[in-house]
N, C-alpha and C positions, 0 to 999 in steps of 0.2 A: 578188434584192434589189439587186446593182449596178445592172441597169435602171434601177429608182428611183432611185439616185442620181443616175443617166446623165440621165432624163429631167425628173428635179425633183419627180419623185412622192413626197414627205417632210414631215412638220411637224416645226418644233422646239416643241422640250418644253424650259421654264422650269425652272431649279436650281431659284430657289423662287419659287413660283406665287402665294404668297401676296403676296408685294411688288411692286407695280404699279411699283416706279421700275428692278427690278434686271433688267437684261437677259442676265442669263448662261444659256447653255442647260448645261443638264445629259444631256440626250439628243433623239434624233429618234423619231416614231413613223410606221412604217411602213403605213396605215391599208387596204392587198390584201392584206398577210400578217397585220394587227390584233398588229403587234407591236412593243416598242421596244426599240431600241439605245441602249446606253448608251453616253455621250461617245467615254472612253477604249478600254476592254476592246471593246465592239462594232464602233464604228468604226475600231482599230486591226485586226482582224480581217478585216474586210471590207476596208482596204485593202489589207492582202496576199494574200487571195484574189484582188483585182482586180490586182494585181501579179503574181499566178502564171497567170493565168485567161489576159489579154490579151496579148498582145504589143504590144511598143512601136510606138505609132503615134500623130502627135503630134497630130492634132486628138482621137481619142479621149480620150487621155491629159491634153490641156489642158481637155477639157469637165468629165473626172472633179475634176481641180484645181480649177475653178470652184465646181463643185456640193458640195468639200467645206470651199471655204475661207467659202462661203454657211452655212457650218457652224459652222466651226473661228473664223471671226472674231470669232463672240460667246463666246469663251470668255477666261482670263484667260492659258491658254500658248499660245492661238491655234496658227498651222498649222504649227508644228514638230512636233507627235507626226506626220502625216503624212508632211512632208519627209525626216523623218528614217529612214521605213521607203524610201523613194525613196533614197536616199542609200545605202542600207545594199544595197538589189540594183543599182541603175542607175549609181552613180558608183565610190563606193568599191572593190570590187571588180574591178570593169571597167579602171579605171585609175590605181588605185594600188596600191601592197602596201604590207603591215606591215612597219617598220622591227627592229622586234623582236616578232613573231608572239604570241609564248607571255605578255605581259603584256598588261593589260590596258585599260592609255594607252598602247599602243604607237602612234609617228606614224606619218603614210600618207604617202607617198614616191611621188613621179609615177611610174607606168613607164618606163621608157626606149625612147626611137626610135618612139613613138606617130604615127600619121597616123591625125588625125583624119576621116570622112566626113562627108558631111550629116547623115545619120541620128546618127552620134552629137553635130554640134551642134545640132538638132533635141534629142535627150537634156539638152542642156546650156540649151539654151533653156527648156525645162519646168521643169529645177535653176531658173534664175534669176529665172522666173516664179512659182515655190514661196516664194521667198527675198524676192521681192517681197509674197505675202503674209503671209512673219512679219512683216516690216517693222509690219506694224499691231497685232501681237499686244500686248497691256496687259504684259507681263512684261518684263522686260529681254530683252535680243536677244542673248545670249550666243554662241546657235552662228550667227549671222549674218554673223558677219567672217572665221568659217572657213570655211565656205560660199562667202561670198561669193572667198575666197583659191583652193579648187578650182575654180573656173570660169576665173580668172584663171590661173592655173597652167598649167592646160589649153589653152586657147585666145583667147590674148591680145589680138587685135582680137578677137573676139566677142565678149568682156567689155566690152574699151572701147566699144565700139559698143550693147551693150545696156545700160551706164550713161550713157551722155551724149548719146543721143537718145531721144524719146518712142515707143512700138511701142505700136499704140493693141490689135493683137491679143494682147500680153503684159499689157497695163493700165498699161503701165512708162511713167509722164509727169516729164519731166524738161524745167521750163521756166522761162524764164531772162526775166525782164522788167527795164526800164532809162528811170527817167523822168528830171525835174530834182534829185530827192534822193535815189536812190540805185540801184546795179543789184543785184538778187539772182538767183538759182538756188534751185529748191525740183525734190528729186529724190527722188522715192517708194521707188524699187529701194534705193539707201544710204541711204533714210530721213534725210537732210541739207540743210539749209539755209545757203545761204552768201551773207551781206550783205556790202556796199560803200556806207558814206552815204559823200555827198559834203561834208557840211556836218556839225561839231556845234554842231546848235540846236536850240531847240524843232519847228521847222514839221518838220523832217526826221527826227524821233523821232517824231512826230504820225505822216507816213505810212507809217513802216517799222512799227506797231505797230499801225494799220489792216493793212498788208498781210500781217501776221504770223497777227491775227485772223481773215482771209480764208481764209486756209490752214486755219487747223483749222476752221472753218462747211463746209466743204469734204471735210473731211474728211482731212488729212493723217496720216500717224504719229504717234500721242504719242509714243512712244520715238523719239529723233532725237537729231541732233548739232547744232549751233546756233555757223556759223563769225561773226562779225562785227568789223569793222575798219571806222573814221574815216578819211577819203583827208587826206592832209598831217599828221597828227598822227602827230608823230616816237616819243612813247613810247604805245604802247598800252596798256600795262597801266596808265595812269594813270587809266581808264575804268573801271578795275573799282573792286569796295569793296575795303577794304584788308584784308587776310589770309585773304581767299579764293582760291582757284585762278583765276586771268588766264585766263579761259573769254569766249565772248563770247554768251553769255546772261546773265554776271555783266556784260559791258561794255556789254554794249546795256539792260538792266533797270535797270542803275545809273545811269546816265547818262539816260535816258529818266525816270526819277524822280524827278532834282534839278528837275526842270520840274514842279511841285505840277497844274498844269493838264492836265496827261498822266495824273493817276494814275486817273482813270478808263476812260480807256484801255488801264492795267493790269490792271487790275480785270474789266475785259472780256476780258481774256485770262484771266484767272484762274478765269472762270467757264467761259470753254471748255472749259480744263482741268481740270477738278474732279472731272467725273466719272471719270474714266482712271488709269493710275495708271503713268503713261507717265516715262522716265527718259533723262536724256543719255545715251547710249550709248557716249560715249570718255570718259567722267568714270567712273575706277573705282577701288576700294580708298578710301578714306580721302577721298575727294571726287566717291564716288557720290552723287549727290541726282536727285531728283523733277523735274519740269521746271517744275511753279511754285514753287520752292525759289528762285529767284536773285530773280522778279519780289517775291516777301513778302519777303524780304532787303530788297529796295531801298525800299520801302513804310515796313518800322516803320525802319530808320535815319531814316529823311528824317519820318516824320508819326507819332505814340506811337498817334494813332488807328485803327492798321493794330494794334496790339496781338494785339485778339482773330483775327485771320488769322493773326498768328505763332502763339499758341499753338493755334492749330485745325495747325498743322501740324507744332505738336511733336507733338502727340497721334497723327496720324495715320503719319508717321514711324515707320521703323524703326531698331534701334539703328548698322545698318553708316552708316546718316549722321550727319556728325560736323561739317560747314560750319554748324551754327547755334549751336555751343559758340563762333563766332569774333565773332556781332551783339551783344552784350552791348559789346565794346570797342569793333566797329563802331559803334556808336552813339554811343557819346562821341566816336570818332574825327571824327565829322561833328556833332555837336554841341557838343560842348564841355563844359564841369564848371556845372554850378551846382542848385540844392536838385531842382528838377524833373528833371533828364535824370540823375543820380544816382538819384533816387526810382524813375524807369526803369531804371536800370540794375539796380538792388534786384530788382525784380519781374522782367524775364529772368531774370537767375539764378537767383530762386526758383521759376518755371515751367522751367527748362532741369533743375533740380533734381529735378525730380518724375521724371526721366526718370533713366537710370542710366549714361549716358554722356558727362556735362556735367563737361571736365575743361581749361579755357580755361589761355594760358597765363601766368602769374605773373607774367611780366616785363614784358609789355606790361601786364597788368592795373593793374600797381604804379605804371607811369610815371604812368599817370592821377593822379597823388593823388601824386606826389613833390613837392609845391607845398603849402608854406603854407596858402593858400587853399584851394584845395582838399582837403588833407586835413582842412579846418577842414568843409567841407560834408558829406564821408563824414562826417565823426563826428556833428555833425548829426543825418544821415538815420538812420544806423544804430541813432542810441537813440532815434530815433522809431519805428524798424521793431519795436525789440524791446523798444517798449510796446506793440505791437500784435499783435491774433491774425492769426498766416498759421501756413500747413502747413510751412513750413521755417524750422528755425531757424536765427539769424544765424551761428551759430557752425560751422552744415554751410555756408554760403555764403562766409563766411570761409574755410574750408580748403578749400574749392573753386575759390577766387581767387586762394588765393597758394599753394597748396602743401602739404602735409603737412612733408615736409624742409624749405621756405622758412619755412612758419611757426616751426619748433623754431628753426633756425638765426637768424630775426631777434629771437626774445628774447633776445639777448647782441649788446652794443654793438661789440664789434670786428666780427662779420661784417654788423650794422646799418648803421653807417655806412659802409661800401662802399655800400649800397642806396638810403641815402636821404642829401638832400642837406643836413639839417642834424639837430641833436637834435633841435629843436622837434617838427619833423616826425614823425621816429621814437616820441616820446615819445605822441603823439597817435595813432598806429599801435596806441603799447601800450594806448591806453585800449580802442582797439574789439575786440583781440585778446581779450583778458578778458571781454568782453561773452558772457552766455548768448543 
């Protein structure tokens, strides 16, 4: 059966067969032995038979990597179940030990006085070659930077050398282009992208978002890291939307968007990415997000027409992201108060609501509406909202905007009036508080 994989003697076999649009393999069938392997349990078998069977030899061993990342790449945790039986006999063992043996997150700690030979960077070349293909895997690339940290550890010009130029025998393409609007770097092995406009304006967001498109018709990494920086623009984070993470997929999508004639352009990127389900990879904890999470951000702030893409991607979202609890203020913050962009704001919240993680913060939310006028418009909408049928009611949106403690504590005029700038105001607070 390794032959076959050796020779490309294999079909893949469709998760589900019935949907013409899903390309994930569920297994291969072996059509000499009239037999099939299934994904995990088969093909993790077979690769450590062929780990026990063969000895290390690097053209073998990189053809086997080929023929099973021809595999492994249609799947959603792509070629880390592989790598990591590679890992488990060829790296770790070999040269590191356990920090504390007998636990079972115990760290791996480099040997001591190692001399590396060919053969073993040969070994390390095949690690990195592996490492270039999760880079493609749909799932987040969690053991990628540890991985990627072993080789480094190990033999430190080999590392540098095998991320900072192209090896066309590795697949590892790392190329660097540089016109009148701007120079980038797009590098497959750290799955990274790193812009330099030179200009911000329109014509120079037009090409970096052609070039961007380019990348993935090509076939880039959707999991990636996404650097980008304005040349002479003294504060950068003033590029991003306001209360998001200073990322420069948030600066380049934001900024690329206030340009209304661009947003087709985004929109084209958006459909590249649609199908994947590809994520920044140094954005984690509490500002993991999707990678067309920053470009729908910059859309419904600037156009309400982009609506239905925000909520196609509340829905499809999982609860660990939490950057779309902050568009609801962003969108005042770039719009401004009056019946219509409130009537919006209304409707985020009550689609961020249907989800069970929409808990924005009170103090910005409040400021909006610390004005006269403005809180004259919330009260307005709000009892137009709830003359009308929606699945949430005003009074879940209400405690969702200010507070549970904020709310108890602004019914009593001493801790009120630190909050709001006059009674008027306050007073007109109380009326929509009360509101069912």
């Amino acid at each position: 059966m390794i032959n076959d994989i050796l020779n490309g003697h294999f079909e893949l076999v469709k998760e589900y067969p019935n949907n013409p649009n899903s390309r994930v393999i569920g297994a291969i069938y072996l059509s000499k032995h009239e037999l099939e392997l299934k994904l995990y349990e088969g093909l993790r078998e077979l690769s450590i038979n062929f780990f026990e069977k063969y000895p290390f030899d690097f053209s073998l061993y990189l053809n086997f990597f080929k023929q099973m990342n021809s595999i492994y790449s249609k799947t959603y945790n792509g070629f880390e179940p592989c790598l990591s039986i590679y890992a488990e006999k060829f790296i770790l063992p070999i040269y590191f030990y356990q920090e504390e043996p007998n636990k079972s997150w115990s760290k791996w700690l480099k040997k001591p006085n190692l001399c590396l030979t060919k053969q073993d960077q040969d070994i390390l070349k095949i690690f990195m070659f592996g490492i270039r293909c999760m880079a493609y895997t749909q799932s987040p690339n969690y053991e990628m930077k540890k991985y990627l940290g072993y080789v480094n550890e190990l033999d430190m010009n080999l590392y540098q050398q095998l991320v900072s130029m192209s090896n066309a025998e590795l697949e590892i393409d790392v190329i660097t282009i540089e016109n009148a609007y701007f120079k980038a770097t797009s590098n497959n092995v750290l799955a990274s992208i790193e812009i330099l406009a030179f200009k911000d304006n329109e014509e120079t967001y037009k090409e970096i978002l052609n070039y961007i498109n380019q990348l993935f018709t090509t076939g880039f990494p959707q999991s990636h890291q996404l650097k980008f920086e304005v040349k002479r623009v003294d504060d950068q984070q003033k590029l991003s939307i306001v209360g998001l993470p200073d990322y420069g997929a948030n600066r380049l999508f934001n900024s690329a968007a206030q340009y209304h004639n661009l947003h087709a352009d985004i929109e084209t990127y958006l459909n590249q990415v649609k199908n994947g389900c590809g994520f920044y990879t140094d954005l984690e904890e509490e500002n993991h997000i999707e990678i067309d999470g920053f470009a729908i951000f910059s859309l419904v702030i600037e156009d309400v027409k982009y609506m239905d893409r925000f909520i196609q991607f509340l829905n499809k979202t999982d609860d660990h992201c939490i950057l779309q609890n902050y568009i609801p203020n962003a969108y005042l913050e770039r719009q401004g108060i009056s019946n219509f962009t409130v009537k919006t704001y209304l409707r985020m919240c009550e689609e961020l609501l249907k989800h069970e993680n929409f808990f924005p913060n009170s103090d910005i939310s409040l400021k909006y509406f610390n004005d006269f006028n403005h809180m004259k418009i919330l009260v307005e909408e709000v009892n137009i909202y709830v003359n009308e049928q929606h699945e949430i009611s005003w009074s879940d949106i209400f405690l969702a905007i200010v507070g549970y403690e904020e709310a108890e504590d602004l019914g009593y005029e001493e801790f009120a009036i630190q909050k709001f700038k006059t009674h008027e105001i306050w007073n007109m607070y109380l009326m929509i508080a009360n509101l069912e």
